[in-house]
VOKESE-548547 format. One record per atom (N, C-alpha, C, CB): y, x, z; atom name; residue in one letter. Coordinates in steps of 0.2 Angstrom, whole numbers. Glycine has a CB too. Layout:
! residues N
REC    yy    xx    zz site code
REC     Y     X     Z   CA    A
...
This chain:
! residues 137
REC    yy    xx    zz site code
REC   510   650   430    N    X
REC   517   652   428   CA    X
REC   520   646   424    C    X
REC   517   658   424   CB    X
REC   517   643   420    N    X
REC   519   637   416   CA    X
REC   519   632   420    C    X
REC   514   636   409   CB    X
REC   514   630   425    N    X
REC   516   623   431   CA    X
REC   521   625   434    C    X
REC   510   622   437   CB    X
REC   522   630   436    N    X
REC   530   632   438   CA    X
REC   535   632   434    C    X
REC   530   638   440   CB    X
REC   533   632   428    N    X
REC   537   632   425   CA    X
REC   542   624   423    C    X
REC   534   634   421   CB    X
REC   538   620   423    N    X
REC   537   614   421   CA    X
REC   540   610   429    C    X
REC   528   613   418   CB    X
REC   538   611   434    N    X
REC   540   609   439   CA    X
REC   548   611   439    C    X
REC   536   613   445   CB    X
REC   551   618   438    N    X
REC   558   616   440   CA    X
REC   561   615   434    C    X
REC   562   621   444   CB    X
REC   558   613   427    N    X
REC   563   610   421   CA    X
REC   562   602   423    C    X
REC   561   613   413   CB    X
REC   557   599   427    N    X
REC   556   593   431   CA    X
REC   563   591   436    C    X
REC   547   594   436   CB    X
REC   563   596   439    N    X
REC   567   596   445   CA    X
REC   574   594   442    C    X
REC   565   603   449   CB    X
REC   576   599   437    N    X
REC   582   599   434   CA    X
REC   582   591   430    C    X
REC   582   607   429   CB    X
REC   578   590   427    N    X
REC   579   584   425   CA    X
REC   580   580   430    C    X
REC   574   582   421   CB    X
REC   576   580   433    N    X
REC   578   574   440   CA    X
REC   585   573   443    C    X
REC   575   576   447   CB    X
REC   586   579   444    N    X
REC   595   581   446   CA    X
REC   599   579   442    C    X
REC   598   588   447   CB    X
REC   599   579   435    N    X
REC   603   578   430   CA    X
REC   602   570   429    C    X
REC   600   582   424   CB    X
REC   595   568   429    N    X
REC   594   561   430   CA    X
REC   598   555   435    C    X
REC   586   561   431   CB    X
REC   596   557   439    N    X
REC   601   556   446   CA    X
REC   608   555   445    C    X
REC   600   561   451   CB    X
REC   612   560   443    N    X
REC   619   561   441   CA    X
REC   620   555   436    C    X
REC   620   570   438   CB    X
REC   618   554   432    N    X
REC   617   553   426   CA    X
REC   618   545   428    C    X
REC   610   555   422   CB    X
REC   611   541   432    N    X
REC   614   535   434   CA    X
REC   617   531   438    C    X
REC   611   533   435   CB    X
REC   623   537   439    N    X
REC   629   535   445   CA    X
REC   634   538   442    C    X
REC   629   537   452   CB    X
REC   635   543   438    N    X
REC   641   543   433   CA    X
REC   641   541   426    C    X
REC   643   550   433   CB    X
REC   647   539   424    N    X
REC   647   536   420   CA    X
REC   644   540   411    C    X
REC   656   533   421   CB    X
REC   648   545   412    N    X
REC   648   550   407   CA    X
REC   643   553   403    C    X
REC   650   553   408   CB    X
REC   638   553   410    N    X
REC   631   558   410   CA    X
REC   622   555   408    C    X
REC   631   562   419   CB    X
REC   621   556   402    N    X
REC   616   548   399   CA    X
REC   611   551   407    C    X
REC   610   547   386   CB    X
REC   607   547   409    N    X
REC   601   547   412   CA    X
REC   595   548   412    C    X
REC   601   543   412   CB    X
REC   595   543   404    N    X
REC   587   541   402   CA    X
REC   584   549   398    C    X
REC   587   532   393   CB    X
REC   587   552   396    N    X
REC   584   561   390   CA    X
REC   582   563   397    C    X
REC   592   569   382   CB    X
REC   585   563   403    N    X
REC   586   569   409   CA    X
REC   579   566   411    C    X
REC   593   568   415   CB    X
REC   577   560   413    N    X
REC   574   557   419   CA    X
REC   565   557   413    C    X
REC   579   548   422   CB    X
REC   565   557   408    N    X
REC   560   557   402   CA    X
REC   559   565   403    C    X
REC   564   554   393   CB    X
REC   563   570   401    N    X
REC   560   575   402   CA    X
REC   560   578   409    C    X
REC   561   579   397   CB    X
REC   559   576   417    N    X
REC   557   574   420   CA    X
REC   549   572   423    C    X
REC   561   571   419   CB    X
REC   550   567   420    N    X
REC   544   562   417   CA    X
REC   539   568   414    C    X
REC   546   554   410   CB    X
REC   540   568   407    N    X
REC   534   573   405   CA    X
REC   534   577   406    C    X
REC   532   574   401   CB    X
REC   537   583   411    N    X
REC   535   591   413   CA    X
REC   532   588   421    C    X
REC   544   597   414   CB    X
REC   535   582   426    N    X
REC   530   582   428   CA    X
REC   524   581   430    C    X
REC   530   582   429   CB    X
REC   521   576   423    N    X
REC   514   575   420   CA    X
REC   512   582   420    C    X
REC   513   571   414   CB    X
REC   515   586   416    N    X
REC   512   593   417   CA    X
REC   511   596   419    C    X
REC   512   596   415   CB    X
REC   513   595   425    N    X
REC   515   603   433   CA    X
REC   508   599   437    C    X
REC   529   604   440   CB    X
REC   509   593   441    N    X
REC   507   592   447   CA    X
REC   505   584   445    C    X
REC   513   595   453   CB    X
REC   499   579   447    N    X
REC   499   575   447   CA    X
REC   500   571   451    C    X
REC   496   575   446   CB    X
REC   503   575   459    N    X
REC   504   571   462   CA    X
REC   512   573   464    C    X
REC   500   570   466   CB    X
REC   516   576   458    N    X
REC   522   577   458   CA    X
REC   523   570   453    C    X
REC   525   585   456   CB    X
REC   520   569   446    N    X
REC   521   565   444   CA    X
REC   519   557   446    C    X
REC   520   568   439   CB    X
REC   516   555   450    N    X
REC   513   551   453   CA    X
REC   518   548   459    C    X
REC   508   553   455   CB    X
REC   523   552   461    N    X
REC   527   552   467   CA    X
REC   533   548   461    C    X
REC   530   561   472   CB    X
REC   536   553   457    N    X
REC   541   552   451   CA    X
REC   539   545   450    C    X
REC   540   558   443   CB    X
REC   533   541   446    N    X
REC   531   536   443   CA    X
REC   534   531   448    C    X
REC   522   536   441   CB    X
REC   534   533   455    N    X
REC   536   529   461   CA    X
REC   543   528   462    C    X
REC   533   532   466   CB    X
REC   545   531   461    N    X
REC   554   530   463   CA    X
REC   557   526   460    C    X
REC   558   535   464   CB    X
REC   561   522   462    N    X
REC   565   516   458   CA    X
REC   569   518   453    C    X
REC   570   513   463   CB    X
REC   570   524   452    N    X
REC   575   528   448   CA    X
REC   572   528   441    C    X
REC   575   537   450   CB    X
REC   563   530   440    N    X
REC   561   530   436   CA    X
REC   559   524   435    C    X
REC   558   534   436   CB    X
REC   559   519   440    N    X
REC   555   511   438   CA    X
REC   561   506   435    C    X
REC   552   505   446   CB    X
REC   568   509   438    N    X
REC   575   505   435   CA    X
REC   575   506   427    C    X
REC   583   509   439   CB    X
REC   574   516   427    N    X
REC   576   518   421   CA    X
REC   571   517   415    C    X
REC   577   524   421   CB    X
REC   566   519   418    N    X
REC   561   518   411   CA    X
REC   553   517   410    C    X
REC   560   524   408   CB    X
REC   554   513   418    N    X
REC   546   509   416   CA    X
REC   543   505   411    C    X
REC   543   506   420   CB    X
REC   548   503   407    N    X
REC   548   496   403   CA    X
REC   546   500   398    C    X
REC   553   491   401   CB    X
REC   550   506   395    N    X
REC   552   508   387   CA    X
REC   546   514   387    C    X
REC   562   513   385   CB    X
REC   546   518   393    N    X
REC   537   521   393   CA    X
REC   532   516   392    C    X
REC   534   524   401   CB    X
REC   532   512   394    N    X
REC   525   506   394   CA    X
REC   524   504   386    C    X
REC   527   499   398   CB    X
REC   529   505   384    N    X
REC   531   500   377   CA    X
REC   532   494   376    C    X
REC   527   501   372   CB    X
REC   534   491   383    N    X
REC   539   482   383   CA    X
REC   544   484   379    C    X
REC   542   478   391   CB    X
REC   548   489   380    N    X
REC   557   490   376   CA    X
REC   562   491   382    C    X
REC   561   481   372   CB    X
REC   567   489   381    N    X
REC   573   489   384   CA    X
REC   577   482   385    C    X
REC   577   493   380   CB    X
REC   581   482   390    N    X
REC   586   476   391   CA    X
REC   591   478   384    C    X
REC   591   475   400   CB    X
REC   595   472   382    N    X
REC   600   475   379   CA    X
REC   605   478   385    C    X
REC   602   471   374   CB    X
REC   605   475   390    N    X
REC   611   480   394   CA    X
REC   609   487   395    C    X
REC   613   478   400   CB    X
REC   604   491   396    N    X
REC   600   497   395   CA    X
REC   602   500   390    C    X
REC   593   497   395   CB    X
REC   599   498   382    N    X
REC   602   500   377   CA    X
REC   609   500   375    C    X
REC   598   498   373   CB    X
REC   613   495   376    N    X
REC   621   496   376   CA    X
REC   625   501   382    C    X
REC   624   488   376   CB    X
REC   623   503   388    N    X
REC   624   508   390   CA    X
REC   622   515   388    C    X
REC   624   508   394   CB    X
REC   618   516   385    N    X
REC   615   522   381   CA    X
REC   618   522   375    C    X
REC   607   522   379   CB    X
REC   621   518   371    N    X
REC   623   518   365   CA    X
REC   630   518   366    C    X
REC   621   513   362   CB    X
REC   634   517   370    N    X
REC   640   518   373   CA    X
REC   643   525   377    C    X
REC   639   513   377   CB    X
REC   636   528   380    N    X
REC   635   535   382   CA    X
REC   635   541   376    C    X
REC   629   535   386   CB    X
REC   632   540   373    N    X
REC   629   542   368   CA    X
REC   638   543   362    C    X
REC   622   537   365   CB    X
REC   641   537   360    N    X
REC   644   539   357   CA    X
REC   650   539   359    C    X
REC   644   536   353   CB    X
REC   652   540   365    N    X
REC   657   542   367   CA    X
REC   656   552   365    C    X
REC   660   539   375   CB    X
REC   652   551   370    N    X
REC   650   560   371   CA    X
REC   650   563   363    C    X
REC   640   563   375   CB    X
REC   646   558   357    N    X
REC   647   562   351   CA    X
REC   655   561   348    C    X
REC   641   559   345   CB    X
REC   658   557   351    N    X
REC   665   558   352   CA    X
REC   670   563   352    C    X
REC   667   557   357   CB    X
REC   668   566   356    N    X
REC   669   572   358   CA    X
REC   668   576   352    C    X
REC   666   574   363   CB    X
REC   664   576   350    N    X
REC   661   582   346   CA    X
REC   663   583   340    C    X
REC   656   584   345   CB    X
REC   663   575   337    N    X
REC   669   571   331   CA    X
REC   675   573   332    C    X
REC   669   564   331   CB    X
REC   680   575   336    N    X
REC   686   575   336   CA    X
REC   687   582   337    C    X
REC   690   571   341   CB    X
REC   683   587   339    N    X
REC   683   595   337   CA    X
REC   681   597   331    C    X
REC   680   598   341   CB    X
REC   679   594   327    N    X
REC   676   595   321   CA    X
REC   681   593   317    C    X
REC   671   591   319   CB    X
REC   687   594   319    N    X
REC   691   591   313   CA    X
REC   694   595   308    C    X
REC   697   587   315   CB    X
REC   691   602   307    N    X
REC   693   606   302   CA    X
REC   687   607   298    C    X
REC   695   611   303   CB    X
REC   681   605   302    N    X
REC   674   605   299   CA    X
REC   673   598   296    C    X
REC   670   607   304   CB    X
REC   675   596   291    N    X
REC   672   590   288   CA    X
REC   665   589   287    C    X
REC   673   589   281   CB    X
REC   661   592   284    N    X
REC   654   593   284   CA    X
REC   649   591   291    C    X
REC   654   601   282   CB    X
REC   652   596   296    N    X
REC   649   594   304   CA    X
REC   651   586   305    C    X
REC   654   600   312   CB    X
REC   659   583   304    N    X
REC   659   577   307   CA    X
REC   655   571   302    C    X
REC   666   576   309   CB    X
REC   652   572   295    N    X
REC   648   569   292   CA    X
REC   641   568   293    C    X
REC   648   572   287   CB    X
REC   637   575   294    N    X
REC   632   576   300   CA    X
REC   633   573   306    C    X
REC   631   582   302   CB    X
REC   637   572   309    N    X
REC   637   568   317   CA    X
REC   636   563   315    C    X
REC   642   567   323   CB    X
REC   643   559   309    N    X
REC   641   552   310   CA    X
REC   637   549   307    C    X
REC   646   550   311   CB    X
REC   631   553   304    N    X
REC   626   552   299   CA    X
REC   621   551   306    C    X
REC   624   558   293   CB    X
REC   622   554   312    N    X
REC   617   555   319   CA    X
REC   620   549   321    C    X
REC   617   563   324   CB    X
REC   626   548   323    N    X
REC   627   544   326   CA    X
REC   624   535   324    C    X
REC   634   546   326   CB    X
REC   626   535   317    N    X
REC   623   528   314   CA    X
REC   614   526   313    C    X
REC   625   527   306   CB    X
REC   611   534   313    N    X
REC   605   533   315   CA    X
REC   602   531   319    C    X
REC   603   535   316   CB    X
REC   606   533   326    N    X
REC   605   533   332   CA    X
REC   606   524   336    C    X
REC   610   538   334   CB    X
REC   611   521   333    N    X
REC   612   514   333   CA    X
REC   607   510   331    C    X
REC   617   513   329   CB    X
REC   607   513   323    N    X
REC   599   511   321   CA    X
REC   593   510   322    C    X
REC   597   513   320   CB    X
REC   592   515   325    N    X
REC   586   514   330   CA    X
REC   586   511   338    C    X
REC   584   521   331   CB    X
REC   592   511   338    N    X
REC   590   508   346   CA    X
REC   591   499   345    C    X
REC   597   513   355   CB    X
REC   597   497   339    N    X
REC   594   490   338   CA    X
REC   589   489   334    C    X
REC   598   485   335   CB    X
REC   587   489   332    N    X
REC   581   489   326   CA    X
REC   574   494   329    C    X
REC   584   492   318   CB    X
REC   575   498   331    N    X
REC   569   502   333   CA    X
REC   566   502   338    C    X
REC   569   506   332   CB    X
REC   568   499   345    N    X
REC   566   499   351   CA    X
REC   567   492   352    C    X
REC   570   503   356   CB    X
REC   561   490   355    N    X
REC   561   480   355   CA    X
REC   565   479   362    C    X
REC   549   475   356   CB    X
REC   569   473   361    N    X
REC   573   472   366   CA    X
REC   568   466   370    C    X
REC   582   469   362   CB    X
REC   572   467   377    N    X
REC   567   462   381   CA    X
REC   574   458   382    C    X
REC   562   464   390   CB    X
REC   571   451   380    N    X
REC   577   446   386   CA    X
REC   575   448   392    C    X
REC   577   437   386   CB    X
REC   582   447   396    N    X
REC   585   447   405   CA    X
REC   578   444   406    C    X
REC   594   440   409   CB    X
REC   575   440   405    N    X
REC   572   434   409   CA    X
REC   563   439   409    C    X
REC   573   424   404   CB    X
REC   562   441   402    N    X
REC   556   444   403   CA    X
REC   555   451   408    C    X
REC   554   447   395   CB    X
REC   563   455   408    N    X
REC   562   462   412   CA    X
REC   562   457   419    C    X
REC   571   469   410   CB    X
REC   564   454   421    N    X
REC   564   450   428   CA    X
REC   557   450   430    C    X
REC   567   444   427   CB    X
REC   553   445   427    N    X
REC   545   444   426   CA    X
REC   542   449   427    C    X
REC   544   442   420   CB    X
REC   543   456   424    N    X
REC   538   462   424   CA    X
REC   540   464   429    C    X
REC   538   467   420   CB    X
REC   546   463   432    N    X
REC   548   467   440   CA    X
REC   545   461   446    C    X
REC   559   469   441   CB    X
REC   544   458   444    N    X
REC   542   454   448   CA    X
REC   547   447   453    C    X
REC   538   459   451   CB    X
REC   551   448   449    N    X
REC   556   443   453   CA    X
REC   552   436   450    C    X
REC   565   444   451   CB    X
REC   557   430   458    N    X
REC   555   424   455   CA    X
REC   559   418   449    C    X
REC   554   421   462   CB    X
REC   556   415   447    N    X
REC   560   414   441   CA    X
REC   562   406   445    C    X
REC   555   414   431   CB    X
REC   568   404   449    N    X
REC   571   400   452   CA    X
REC   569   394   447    C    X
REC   578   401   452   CB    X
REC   572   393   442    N    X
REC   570   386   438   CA    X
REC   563   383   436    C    X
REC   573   386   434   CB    X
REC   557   388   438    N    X
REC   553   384   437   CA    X
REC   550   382   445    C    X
REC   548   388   432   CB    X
REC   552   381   450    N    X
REC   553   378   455   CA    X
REC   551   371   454    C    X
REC   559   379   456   CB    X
């Protein structure tokens, strides 16, 4: 019951994951991660299929591995992220308290992704994907 279980909160992440890297609004990377680790747990060769698709090699084979992120990766997550806590900032506006807490989450959250997640230069994420590097020609 729990591998079932885990299979369609996989699935739902995937769907969400997917949406996520074609619309602008809807972050990707939380969806396609839990994804990633419910289908390590359900099926190995559900997660083995997952590890394979470009979706998960575009989005997060680097930051799973622990190379980091491009900064264009992290500035669209950080861009996602604070618009959507946007939102929740400007309905808060009788609640002082709540919009203190967000934007105590929010600067954290900046925090950590410059400083806390190692950035790759363009040229290294290129390399791991295996492209060729023209100028050493």
């Amino acid at each position: 019951m729990k591998k079932v279980l885990y299979v369609i909160l996989g699935c739902i992440g995937l769907g969400l994951g997917a949406l996520g890297a074609a619309l602008p609004l809807l972050p990707a990377f939380p969806f396609l991660m839990l994804a990633a680790f419910c289908f390590a747990r359900s099926s190995e060769r559900l997660h083995n299929w997952f590890l394979s698709t470009r979706l998960y090699q575009k989005n997060l084979e680097s930051f799973v591995q622990g190379r980091g992120m491009t900064w264009g990766a992290k500035i669209r997550i950080m861009i996602m992220v604070t618009a959507t806590m946007s939102v929740g900032f400007v309905m808060m506006s009788r609640v002082p308290v709540g919009r203190i807490i967000l934007g105590c989450v929010w600067v954290l959250h900046l925090f950590i992704f410059v400083f806390g997640i190692k950035t790759l230069k363009t040229e290294e994420h290129r390399d791991e994907e295996g492209y060729a590097d023209i100028d050493a020609a």
